[in-house]
C-alpha positions as a printed NumPy array, in Angstrom:
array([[53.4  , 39.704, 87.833],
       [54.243, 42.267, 90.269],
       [56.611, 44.699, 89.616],
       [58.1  , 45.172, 93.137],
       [59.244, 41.602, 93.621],
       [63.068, 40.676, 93.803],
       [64.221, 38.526, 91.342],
       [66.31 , 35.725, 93.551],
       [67.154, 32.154, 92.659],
       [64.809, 29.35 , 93.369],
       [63.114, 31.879, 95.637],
       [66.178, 31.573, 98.009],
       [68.027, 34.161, 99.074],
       [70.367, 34.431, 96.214],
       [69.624, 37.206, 93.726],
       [69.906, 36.073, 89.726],
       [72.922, 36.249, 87.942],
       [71.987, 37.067, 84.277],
       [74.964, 36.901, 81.972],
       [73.943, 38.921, 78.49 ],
       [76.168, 37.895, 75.289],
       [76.121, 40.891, 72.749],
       [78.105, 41.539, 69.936],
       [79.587, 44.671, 70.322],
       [79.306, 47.232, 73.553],
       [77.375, 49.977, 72.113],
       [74.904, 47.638, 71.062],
       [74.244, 46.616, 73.854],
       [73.903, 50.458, 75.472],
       [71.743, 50.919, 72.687],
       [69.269, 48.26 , 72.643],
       [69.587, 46.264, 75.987],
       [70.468, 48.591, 78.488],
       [66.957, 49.434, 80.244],
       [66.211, 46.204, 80.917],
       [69.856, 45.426, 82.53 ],
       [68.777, 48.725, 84.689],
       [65.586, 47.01 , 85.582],
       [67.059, 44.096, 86.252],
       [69.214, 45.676, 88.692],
       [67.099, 47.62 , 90.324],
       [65.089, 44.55 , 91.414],
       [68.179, 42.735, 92.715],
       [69.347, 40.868, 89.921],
       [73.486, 40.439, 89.068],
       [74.059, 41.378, 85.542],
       [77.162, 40.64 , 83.687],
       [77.809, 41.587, 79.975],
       [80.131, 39.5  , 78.094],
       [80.756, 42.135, 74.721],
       [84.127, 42.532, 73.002],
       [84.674, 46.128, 74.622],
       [85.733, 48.263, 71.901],
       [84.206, 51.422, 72.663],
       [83.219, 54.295, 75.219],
       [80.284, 52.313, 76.07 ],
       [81.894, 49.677, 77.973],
       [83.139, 52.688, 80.341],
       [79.546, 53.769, 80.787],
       [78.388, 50.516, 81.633],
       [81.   , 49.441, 84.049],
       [80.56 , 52.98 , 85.751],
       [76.88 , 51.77 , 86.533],
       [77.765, 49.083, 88.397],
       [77.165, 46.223, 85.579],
       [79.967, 43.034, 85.288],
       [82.001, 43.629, 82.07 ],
       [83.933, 40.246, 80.687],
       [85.712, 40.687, 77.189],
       [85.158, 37.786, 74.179],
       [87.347, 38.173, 71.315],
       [84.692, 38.544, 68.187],
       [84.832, 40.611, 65.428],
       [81.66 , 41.765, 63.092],
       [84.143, 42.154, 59.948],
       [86.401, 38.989, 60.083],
       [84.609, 35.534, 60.767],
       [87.424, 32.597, 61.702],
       [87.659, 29.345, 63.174],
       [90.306, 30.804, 65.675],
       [88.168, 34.035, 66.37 ],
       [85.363, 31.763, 66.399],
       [87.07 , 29.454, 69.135],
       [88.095, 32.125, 71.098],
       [84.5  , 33.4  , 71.666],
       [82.862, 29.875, 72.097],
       [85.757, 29.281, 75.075],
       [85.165, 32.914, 76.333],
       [81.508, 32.685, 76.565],
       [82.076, 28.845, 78.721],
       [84.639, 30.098, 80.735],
       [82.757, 33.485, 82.019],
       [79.444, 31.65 , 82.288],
       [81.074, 29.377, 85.119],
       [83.133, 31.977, 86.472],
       [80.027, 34.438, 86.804],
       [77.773, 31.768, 87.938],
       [74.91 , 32.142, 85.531],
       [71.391, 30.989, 86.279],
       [70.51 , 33.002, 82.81 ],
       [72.525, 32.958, 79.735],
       [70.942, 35.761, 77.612],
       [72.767, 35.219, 73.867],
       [71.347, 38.531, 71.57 ],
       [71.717, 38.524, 68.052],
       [71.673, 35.241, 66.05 ],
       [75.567, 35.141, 66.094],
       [75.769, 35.173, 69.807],
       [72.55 , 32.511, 69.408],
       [75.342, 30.208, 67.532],
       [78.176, 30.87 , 70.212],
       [75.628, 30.406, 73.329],
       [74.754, 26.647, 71.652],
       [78.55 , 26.062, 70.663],
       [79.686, 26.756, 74.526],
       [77.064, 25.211, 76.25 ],
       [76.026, 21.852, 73.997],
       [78.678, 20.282, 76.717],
       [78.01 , 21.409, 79.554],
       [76.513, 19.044, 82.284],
       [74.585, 21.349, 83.977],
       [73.966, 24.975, 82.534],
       [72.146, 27.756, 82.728],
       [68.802, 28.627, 81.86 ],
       [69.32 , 29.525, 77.737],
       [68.133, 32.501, 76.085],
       [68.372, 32.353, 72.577],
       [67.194, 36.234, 72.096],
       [65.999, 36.354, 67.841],
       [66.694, 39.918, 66.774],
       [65.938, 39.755, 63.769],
       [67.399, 37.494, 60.799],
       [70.775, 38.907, 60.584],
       [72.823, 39.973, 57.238],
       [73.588, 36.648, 56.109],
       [69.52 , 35.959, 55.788],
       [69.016, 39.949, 54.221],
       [72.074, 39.478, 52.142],
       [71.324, 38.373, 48.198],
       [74.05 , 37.163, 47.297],
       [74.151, 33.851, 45.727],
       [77.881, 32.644, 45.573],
       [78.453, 29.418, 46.681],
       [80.311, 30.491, 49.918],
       [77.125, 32.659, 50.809],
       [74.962, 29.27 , 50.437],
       [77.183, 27.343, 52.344],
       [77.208, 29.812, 55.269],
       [73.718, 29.696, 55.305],
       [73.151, 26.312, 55.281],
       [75.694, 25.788, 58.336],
       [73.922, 28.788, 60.714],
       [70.324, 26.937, 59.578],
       [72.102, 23.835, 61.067],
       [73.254, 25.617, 64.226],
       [70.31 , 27.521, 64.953],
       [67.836, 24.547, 64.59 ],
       [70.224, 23.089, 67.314],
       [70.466, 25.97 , 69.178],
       [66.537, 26.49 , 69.216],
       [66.278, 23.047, 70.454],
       [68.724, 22.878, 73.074],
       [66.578, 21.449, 76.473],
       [67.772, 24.722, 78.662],
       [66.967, 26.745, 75.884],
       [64.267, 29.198, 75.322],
       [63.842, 31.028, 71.899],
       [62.904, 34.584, 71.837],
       [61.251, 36.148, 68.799],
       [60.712, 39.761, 68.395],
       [58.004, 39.946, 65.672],
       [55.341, 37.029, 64.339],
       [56.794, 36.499, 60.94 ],
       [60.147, 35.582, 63.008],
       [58.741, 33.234, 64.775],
       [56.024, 31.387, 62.148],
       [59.21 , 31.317, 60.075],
       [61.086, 29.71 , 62.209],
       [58.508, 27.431, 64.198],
       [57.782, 26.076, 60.263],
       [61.904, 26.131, 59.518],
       [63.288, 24.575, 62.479],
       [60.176, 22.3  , 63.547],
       [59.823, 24.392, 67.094],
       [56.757, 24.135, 69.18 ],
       [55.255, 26.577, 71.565],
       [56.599, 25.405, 74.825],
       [60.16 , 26.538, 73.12 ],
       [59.031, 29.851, 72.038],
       [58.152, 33.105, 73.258],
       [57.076, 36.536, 71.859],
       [58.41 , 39.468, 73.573],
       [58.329, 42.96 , 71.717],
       [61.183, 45.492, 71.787],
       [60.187, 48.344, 74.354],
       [60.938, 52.174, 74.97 ],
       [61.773, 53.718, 78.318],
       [58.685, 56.195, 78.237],
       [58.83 , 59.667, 79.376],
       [55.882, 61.988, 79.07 ],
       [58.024, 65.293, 78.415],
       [59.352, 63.766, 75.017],
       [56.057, 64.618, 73.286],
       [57.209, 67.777, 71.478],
       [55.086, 69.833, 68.758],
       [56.891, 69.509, 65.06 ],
       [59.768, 72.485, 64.348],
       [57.916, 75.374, 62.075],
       [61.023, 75.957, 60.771],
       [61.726, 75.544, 56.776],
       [62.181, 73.796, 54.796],
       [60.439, 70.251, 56.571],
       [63.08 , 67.797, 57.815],
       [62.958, 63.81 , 56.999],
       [65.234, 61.895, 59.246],
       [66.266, 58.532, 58.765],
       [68.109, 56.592, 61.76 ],
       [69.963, 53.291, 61.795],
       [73.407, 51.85 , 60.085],
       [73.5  , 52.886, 56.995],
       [72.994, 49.91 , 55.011],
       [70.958, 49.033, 51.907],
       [69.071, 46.359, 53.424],
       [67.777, 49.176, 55.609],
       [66.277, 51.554, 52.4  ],
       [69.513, 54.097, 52.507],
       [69.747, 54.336, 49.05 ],
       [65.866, 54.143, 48.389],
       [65.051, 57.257, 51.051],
       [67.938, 58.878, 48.868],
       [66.841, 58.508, 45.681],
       [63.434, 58.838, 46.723],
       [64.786, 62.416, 48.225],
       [66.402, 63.737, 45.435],
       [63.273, 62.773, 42.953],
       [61.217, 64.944, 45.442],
       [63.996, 67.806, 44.683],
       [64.078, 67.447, 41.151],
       [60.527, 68.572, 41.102],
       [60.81 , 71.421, 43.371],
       [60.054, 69.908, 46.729],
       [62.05 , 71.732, 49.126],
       [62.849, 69.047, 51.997],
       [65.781, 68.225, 53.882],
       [67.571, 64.665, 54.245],
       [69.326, 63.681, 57.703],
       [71.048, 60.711, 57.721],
       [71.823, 59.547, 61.342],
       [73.527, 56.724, 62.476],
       [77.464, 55.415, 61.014],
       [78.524, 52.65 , 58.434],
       [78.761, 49.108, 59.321],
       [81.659, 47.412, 58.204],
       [80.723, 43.748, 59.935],
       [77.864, 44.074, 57.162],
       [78.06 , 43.205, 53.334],
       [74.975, 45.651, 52.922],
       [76.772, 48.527, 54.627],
       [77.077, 51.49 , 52.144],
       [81.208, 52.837, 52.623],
       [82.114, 56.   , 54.378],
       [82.972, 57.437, 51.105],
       [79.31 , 57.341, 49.601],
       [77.91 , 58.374, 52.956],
       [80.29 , 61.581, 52.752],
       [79.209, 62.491, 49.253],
       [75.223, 61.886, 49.892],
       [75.93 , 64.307, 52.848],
       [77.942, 66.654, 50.323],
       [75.112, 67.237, 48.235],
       [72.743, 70.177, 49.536],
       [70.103, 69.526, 51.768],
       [71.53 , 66.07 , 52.489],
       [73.376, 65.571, 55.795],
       [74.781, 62.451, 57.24 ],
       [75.333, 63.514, 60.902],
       [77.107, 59.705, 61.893],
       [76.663, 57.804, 65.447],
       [75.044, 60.032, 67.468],
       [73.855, 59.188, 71.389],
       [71.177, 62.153, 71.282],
       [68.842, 60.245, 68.929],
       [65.517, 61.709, 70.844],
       [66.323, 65.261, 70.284],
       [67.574, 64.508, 66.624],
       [63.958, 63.366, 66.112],
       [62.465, 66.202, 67.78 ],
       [64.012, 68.38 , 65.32 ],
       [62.388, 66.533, 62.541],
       [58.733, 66.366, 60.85 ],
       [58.714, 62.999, 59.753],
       [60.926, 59.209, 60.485],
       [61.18 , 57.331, 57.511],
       [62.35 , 53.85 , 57.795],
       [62.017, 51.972, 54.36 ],
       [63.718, 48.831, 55.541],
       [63.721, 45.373, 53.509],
       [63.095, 43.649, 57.321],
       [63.21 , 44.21 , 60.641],
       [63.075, 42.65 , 64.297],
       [61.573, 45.407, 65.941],
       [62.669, 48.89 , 65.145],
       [63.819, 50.874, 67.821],
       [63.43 , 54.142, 65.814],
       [60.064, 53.619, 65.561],
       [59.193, 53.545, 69.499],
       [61.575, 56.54 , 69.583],
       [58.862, 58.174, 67.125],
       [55.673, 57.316, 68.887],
       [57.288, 58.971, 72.206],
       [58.261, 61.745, 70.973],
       [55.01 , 62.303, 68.43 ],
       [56.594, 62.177, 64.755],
       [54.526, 61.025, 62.259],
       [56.422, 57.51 , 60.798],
       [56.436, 56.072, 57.346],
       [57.715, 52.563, 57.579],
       [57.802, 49.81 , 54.836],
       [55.454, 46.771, 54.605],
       [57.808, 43.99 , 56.243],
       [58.316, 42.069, 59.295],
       [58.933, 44.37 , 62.661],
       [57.427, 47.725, 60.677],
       [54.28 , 46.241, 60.006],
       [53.721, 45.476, 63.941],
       [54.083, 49.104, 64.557],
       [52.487, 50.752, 62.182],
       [49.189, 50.491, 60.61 ],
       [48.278, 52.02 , 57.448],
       [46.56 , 55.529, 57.745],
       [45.769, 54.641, 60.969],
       [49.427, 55.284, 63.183],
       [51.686, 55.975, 60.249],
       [52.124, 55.2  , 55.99 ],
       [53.451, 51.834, 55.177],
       [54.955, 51.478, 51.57 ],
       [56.323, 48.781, 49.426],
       [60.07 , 47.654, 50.087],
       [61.964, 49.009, 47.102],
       [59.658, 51.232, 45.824],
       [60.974, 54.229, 45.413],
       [58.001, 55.859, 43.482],
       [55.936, 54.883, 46.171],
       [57.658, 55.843, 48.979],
       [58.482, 59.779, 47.558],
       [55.103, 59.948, 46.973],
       [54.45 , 59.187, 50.698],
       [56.354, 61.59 , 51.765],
       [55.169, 64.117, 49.402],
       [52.092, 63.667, 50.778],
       [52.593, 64.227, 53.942],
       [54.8  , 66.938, 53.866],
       [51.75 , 69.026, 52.493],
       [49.091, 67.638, 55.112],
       [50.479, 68.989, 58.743],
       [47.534, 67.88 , 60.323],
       [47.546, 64.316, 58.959],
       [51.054, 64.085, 60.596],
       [49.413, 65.345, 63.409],
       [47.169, 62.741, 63.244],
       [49.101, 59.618, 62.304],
       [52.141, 60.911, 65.054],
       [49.107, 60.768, 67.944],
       [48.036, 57.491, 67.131],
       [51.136, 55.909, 67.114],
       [51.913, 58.034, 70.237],
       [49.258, 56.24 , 72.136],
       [49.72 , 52.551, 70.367],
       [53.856, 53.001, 71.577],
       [52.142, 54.444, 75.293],
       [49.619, 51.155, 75.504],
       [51.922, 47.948, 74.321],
       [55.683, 48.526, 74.217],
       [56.857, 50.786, 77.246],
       [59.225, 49.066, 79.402],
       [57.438, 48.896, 82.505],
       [54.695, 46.542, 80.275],
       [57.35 , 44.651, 78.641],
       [60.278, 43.868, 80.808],
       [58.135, 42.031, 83.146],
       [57.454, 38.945, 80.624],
       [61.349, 38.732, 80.703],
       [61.214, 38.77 , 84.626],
       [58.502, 35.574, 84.113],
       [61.036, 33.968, 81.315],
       [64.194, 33.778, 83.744],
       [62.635, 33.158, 86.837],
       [59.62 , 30.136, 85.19 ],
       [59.973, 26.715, 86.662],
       [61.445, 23.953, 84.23 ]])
């Protein structure tokens, strides 16, 4: 694959229309937005069909991108909101001309399949697996969570076997899980890592300042290990440990694991605890920091993590799918049991007192980020997924 082709249609003269489905705008800015850039830059149409909600959808109509609004809604699931996207998501696809339609997120997955299963003729399909969603991480066991579960297991095994359709999976426990789950073979799947736009001048030495900083970074939700990194934090000061807690990243109220604003305020109340909210400076957040904990119950592939290894932070990451990809045990980071709480304070303990293992551990997942996820080794194998013969 060579980087300085254009991406055009059929090799014609065309360029490729790639029409991205994400649930909400920022997430898209967040996650997605690199590879729209590189798509662009090699002569590719991108449109991204979002409800727009937010100051990101400014940002990324000011850089040239094809906005087109759907009607869905993280915190209220209906059969008329649900209608609304499925006809949103048709309509725009034939409007914009699609030769891609790039669904991310297993909702979008389920709206893609619901839009298209009619279609005579449509686009290449992306269904883009980012890991298993809230409705797989969530434990409840009511009847109306079983139900919902069984119905998205019915749409996504239809979904993943659509004849467009491609499934992408970020992580190999994703994707054994769901070759076994919904029968797939390997001509339907593909394995494409997240990636990090990779700049050499993020490497910065640790802060000397005291007392150490621990940083966590996501939505705060309990799926992710909020309330384990806290309790694990306040055990640590309880016996005299002198660390500080920075919770960054806002509440999620489209989740059922999402802590409330009101328990966020009051961890941040308590001293050496802050909860800073969404923030868009992530990178320099980190390089303020000694350590990224992320004790998540599963991932697809954590994002924080790459923003780690460029900036050199030493990581410790639970043992689940996505985390365990990243980081290897004493080797590029500490890997601890979901849920332990024991555990993971002592992990930190330890490395609070051993600068020059973090040293250590933050340079080998420096290099491991460097060698297999930047985007310029990545985004390619999504240039070969759009453009592959059928």
């Amino acid at each position: 694959m060579q980087n300085d082709h254009r991406l055009t249609r059929d090799s014609g003269n065309n360029p490729l229309r790639v029409l991205f489905v994400s649930q909400a705008d920022w997430a898209f800015q967040t996650h997605r937005i690199f590879l729209a850039r590189w798509l662009k830059q090699r002569g590719a149409v991108v449109g991204i069909l979002c409800p727009q909600v937010g100051k990101a959808t400014a940002e990324l109509k000011a850089e040239g991108f094809e906005l087109f609004s759907m009607e869905l809604s993280r915190e209220r699931i209906s059969p008329i909101r649900i209608f609304s996207s499925v006809t949103s998501v048709k309509e725009v696809c034939e409007r914009f001309q699609a030769d891609v339609l790039h669904c991310v997120s297993i909702r979008c997955v389920l709206l893609g399949w619901l839009a298209m299963r009619n279609v005579k003729s449509p686009p290449r399909i992306i269904n883009h697996v980012v890991g298993m969603g809230s409705i797989y991480a969530n434990k409840n066991r009511s009847i109306q969570s079983w139900v919902m579960k069984r119905l998205v297991d019915f749409g996504l095994r239809r979904a993943f076997h659509s004849p467009r359709a491609q499934t992408v999976f970020q992580n190999p426990d994703d994707l054994n899980l769901w070759m076994g789950r919904a029968g797939l073979t390997d001509n339907k799947t593909e394995l494409i890592p997240g990636s990090i736009s990779w700049v050499d001048q993020e490497r910065t030495p640790e802060p000397s300042v005291k007392p150490l900083k621990i940083l966590f970074v996501g939505r705060m939700l309990r799926n992710k290990g909020v309330e384990d990194l806290y309790q694990a934090w306040r055990s640590l000061r309880e016996e005299g440990i002198k660390v500080e807690l920075i919770f960054c990243g806002d509440i999620d109220k489209g989740s059922p694991s999402s802590l409330t604003r009101e328990e966020m305020c009051a961890y941040g109340a308590e001293a050496g605890c802050t909860w800073l909210g969404y923030r868009d400076d992530v990178m320099d957040i980190i390089k303020k920091c000694n350590l990224v904990i992320l004790p998540s119950y599963r991932e697809g592939f954590p994002k924080v993590i790459l923003e780690a290894g460029l900036c050199a932070r030493a990581v410790i990451a639970t043992d689940v799918p996505g985390c365990r990809e990243l980081v290897v045990h004493e080797k590029s980071g500490l890997i601890v049991q979901k849920g332990d709480i024991r555990g993971l304070a002592l992990a930190i303990q330890g490395l609070l007192k051993d600068e020059a293992k973090r040293k250590t551990l933050a340079g080998a997942l420096h290099r491991h980020v460097q060698s297999h996820y930047t985007d310029d080794i990545v985004n390619p194998f999504w240039w070969e997924l759009y453009t592959r013969k059928t």
